[in-house]
C-alpha positions as CSV (number, residue, x, y, z in Angstrom):
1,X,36.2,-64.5,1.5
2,X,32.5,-65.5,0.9
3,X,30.8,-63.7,3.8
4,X,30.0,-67.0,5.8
5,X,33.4,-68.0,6.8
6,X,35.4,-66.8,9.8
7,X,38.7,-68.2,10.8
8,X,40.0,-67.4,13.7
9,X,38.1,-68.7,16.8
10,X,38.8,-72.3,17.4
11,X,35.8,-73.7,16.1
12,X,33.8,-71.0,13.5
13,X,35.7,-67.5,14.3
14,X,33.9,-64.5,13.4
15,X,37.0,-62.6,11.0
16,X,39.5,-63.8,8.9
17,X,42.7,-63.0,9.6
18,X,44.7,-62.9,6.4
19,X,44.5,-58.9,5.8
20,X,47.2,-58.2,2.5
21,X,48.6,-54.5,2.3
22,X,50.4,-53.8,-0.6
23,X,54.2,-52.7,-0.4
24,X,54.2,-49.3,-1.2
25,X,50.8,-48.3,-0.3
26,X,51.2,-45.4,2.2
27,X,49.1,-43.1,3.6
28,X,49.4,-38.9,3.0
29,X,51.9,-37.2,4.9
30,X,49.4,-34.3,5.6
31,X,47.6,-35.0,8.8
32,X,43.5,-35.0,8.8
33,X,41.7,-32.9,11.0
34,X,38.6,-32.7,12.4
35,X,35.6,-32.0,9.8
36,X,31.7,-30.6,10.2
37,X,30.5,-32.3,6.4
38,X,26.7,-31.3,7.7
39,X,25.5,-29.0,10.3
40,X,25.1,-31.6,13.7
41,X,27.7,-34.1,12.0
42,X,31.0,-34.0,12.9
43,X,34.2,-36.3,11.8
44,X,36.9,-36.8,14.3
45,X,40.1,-38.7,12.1
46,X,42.0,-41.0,14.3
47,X,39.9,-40.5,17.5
48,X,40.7,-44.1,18.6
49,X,44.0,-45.2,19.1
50,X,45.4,-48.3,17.6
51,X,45.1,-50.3,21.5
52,X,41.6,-48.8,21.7
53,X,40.7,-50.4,17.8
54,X,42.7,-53.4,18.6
55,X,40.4,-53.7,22.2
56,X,37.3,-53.1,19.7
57,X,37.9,-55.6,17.3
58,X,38.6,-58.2,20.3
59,X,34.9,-57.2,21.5
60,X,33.8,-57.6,18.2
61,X,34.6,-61.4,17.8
62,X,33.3,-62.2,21.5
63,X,29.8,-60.6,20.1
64,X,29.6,-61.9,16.9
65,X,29.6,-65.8,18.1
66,X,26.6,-67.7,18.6
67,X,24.0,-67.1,20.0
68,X,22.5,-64.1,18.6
69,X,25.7,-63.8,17.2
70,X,26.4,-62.3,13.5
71,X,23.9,-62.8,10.8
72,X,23.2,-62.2,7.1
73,X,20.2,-59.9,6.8
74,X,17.0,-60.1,4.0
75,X,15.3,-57.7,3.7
76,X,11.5,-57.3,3.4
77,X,11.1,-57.6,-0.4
78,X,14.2,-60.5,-0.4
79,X,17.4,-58.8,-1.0
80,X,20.1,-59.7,0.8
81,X,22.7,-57.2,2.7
82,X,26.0,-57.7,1.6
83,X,27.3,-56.7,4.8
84,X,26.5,-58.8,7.9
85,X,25.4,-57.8,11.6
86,X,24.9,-58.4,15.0
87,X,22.7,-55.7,17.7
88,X,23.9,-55.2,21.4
89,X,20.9,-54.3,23.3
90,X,18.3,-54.3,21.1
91,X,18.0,-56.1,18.3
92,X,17.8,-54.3,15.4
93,X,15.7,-55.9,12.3
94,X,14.0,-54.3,8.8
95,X,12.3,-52.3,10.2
96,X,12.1,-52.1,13.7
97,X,13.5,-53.4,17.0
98,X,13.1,-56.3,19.6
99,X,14.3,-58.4,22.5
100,X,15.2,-61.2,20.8
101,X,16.8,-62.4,17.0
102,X,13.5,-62.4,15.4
103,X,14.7,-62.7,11.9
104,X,17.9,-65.0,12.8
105,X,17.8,-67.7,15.8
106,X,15.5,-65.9,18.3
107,X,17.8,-66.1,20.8
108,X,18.0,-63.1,23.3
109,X,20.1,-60.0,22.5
110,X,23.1,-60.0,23.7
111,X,23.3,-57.1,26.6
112,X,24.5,-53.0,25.8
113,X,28.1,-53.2,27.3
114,X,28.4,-50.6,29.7
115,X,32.1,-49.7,28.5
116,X,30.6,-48.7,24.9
117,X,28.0,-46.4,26.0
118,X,30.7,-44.7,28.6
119,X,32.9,-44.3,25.2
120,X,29.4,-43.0,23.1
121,X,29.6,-40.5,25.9
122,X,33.3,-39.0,25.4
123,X,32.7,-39.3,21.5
124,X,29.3,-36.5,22.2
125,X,31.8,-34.6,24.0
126,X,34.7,-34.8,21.9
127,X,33.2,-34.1,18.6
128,X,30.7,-31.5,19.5
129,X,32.3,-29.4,22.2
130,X,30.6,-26.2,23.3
131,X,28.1,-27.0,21.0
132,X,26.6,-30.2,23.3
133,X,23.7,-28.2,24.9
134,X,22.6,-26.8,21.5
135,X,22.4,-30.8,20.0
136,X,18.9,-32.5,20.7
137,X,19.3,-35.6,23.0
138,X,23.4,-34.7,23.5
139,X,22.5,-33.7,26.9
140,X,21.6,-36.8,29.4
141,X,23.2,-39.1,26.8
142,X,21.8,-42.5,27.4
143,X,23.0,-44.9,24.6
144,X,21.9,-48.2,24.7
145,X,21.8,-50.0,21.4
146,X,24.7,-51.1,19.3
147,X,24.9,-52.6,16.0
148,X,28.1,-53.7,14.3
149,X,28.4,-54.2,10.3
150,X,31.0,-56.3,9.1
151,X,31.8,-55.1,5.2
152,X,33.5,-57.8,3.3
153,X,35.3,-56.9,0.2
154,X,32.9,-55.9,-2.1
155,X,30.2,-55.0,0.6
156,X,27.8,-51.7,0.3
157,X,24.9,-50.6,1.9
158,X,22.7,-48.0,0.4
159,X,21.7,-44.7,1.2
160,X,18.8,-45.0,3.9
161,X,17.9,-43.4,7.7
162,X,18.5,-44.2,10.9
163,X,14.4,-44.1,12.1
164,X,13.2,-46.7,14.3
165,X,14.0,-45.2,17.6
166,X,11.8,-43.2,19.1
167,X,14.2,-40.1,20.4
168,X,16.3,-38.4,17.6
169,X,20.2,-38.0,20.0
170,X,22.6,-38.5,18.0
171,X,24.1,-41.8,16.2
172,X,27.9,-42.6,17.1
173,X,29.4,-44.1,14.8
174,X,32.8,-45.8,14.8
175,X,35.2,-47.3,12.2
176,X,37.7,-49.8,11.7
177,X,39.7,-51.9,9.6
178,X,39.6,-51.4,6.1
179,X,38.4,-47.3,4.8
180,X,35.5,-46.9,3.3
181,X,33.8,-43.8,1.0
182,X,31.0,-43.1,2.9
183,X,28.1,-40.6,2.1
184,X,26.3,-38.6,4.2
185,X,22.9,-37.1,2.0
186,X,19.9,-34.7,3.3
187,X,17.0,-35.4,5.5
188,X,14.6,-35.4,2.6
189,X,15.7,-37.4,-0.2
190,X,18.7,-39.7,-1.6
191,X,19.6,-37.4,-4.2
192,X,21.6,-34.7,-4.0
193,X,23.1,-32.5,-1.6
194,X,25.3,-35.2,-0.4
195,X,29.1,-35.0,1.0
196,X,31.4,-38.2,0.2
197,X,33.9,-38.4,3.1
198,X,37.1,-41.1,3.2
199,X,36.4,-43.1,6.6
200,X,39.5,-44.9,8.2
201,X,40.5,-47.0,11.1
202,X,39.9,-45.4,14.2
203,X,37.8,-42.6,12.6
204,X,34.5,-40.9,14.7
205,X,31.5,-39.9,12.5
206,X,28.7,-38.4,15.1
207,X,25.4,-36.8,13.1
208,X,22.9,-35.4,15.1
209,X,21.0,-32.2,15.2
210,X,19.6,-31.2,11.6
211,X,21.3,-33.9,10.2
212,X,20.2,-36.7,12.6
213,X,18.0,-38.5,10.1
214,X,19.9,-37.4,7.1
215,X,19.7,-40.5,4.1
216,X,23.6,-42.2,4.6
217,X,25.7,-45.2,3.2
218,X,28.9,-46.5,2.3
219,X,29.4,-46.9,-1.2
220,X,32.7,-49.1,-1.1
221,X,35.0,-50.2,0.7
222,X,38.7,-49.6,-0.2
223,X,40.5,-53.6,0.1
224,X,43.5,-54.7,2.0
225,X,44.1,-50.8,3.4
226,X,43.7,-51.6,7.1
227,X,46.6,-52.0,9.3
228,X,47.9,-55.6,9.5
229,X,48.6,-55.5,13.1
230,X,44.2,-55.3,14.0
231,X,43.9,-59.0,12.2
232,X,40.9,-57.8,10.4
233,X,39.7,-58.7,6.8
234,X,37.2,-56.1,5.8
235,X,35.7,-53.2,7.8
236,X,33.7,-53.1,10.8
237,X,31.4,-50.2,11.8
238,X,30.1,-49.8,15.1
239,X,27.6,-47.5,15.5
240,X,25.8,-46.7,18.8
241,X,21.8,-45.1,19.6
242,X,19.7,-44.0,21.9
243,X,16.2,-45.9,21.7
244,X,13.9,-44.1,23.2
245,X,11.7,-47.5,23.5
């Protein structure tokens, strides 16, 4: 795949479809459970169920088409993102935000769906518990940006921080399709401490609290490991914010 093609929708679909999973390739028998890498970030394996991923990936391909659809992103000084994106809500450019696709076809952003903030809201509870009250910006969760990556194989993004909104509740964060290695670093710089964690399908990654502006990225993806049955070449990430703005 070259990153601008999309087979599936009748005309120019946003995924390809043609996922290989090597025979043989299993997973480990010894289930994953639920992980705090940082203090404020928690990992929930397996939090969505495979109608729930299937459902997302659907929602996916709806947003991604035109317009304001899924884009290729330069940055500033003229590099180009290997992975691609689309914003729900607000739109989400280097380095800021705005009501329309400033750096794409300036059309309007599409609208927050309603049904992703209500599920931002059970992830908060889910991953942090008892603990909710003692996370800044859990309580009152209003969500109301979304930005998906699509991660060809191949497709990185380095270690940066989530800091263009203007309240610091916690970033949901949602995976599917292919695993990645993801890092999650410290608030201060992009060296070390850091804590490489294996991200799969149906995986929740919430980091707020101390670690709400910790430096982040995936280093790789890991090819042809997601589940045949989603349709999905690559890996998408959904991650979900409060702006603030």
């Amino acid at each position: 795949m070259d990153g601008e093609t999309f087979p599936r929708f009748p005309t120019e679909p946003l995924l390809p479809t043609e996922p290989l999973f090597p025979a043989g390739q299993l997973l480990p028998a010894e289930p994953r459970r639920r992980a705090e890498p940082a203090p404020g970030a928690v990992h929930l394996p397996d939090w969505l169920d495979a109608a729930e991923q299937r459902e997302l990936v659907e929602a996916c391909r709806a947003w991604a088409r035109p317009p304001a659809g899924m884009r290729t992103v330069r940055m500033p000084r003229g590099g180009v993102m290997s992975v691609r994106m689309l914003s729900l809500g607000w739109h989400w450019y280097p380095y800021g935000y705005a009501r329309t696709v400033v750096d794409g076809d300036g059309a309007p952003v599409k609208a927050f769906p309603p049904e992703l903030g209500e599920l931002a809201v059970r992830a908060l509870a889910e991953a942090y518990g008892p603990q909710l009250p003692g996370i800044t910006g859990a309580v009152g969760y209003r969500p109301d940006i979304g930005v998906v990556n699509h991660y060809p194989h191949g497709a990185k993004m380095g270690l940066h921080r989530d800091r263009e909104e203007r309240i610091d509740a916690p970033v949901v964060s949602l995976s599917l399709g292919d695993s990645c290695i993801f890092r999650l670093g410290n608030t201060e710089t992009r060296t070390r401490p850091w804590t490489d964690l294996e991200l799969r399908s149906g995986d929740l990654l919430v980091f707020g609290g101390p670690s709400r502006f910790a430096y982040h990225g995936v280093l790789r993806t890991l090819p042809d490991t997601a589940d045949p049955a989603l349709g999905l070449v690559g890996r998408l990430n959904i991650t979900v914010r409060q702006s603030g703005l």
